[in-house]
N, C-alpha and C positions, 0 to 999 in steps of 0.2 A: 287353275287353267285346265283344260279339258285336256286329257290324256287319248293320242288317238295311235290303234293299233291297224297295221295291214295284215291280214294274212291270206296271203297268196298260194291258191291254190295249184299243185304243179300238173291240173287234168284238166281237161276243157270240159266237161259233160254238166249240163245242169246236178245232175245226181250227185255229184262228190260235193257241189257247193252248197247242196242244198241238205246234205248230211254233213258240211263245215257245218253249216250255222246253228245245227239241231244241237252238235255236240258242244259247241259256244253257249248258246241258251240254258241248256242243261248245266254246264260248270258255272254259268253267272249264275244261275235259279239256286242252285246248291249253296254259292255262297253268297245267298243272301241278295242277292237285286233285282234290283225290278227292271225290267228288259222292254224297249219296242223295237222290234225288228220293222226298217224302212222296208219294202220291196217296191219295185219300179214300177206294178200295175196288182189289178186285183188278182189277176189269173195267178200269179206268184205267192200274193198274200193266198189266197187259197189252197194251194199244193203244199205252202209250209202248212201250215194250220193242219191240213189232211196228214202230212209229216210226222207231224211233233205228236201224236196221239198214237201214233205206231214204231219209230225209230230205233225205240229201245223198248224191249220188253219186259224189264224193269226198273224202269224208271217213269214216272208220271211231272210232268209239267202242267201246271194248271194254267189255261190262257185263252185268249180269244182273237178273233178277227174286229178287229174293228171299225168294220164295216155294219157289223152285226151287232158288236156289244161297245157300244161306243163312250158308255158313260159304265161300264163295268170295272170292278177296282178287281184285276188281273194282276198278278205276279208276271208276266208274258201278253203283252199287245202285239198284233200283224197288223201292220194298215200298211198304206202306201200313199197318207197324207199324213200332214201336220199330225205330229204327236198330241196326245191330251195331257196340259199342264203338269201334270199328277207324274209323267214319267219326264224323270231326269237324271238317272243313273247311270245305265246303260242304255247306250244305241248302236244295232246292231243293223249296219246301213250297205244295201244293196242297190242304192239307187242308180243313176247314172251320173249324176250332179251332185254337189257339196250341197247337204241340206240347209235351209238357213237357220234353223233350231240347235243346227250340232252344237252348237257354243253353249247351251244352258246343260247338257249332259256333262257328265264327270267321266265317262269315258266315250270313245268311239271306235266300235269295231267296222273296221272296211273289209269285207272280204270279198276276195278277188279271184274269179275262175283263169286257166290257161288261156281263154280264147283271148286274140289279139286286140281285139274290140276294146275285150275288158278291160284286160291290161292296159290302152292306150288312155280309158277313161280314168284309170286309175292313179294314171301317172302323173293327170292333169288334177285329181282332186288332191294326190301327193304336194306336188307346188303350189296349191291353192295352202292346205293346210301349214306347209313349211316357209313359204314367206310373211305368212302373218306370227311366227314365232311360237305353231305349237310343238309338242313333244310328240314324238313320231318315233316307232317302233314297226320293224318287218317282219313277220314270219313266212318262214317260206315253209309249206306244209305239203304233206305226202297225199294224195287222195286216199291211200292205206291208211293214216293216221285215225279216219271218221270211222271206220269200219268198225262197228258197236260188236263187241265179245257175247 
């Protein structure tokens, strides 16, 4: 059954969330998975993408947008549709809604900025995933924690 984590951002700013997921991508990548990060529109898939190529100046992620590289066999997919078959590991899910694919992933990372919105949406994909009987984990994380040394 698919293992789903929250980690809850304690800073509203896109910047801290969007340097959560860089640092999530990185430790999944490291250990070995293959990753599609969901984003809610392309504009998003695009700034991670532009992201992950600079975030850390030693370390490299090999990945793409899949908008671009659709049929490309990446360690790391951006899209902000239907994942491609081939990724079932990880999903690293920014959307606004419970995606309908999450169930074929082995894990699910929800991560969640301070703003109230989010949080609000967050809460609702929370009870969505905890009444149908998944495993559910919180982290509540520092916007200091992303800060790449």
């Amino acid at each position: 059954m698919t293992r789903v984590d929250f980690y809850l951002i304690d800073h509203a700013t896109d910047g801290s969330l969007d340097a959560a997921v860089c640092k999530l991508t990185h430790k999944a990548f490291r250990l070995g998975h293959r990753i599609y990060i969901l984003t809610p529109d392309f504009t998003h898939a695009q700034r991670l993408d532009r992201l992950l190529w600079i975030f850390s100046a030693g370390s490299f992620i090999p990945h793409g947008l899949g908008a671009e590289t659709p049929e490309a066999d990446m360690p790391v997919l951006i899209g902000y549709d239907e994942p491609p078959a081939a990724y079932e590991d990880v999903l690293i899910q920014l959307a606004p809604q419970v995606p309908e694919c999450f169930s074929r992933f082995q894990r699910v990372a929800e991560v969640v900025s301070g703003a109230d919105e989010h949080k609000a949406l967050a809460r609702e994909r929370f009870r969505f995933y905890r009444d149908r009987g998944y495993t559910l984990q919180t982290h509540n994380i520092s916007a200091g924690d992303f800060v790449e040394a």
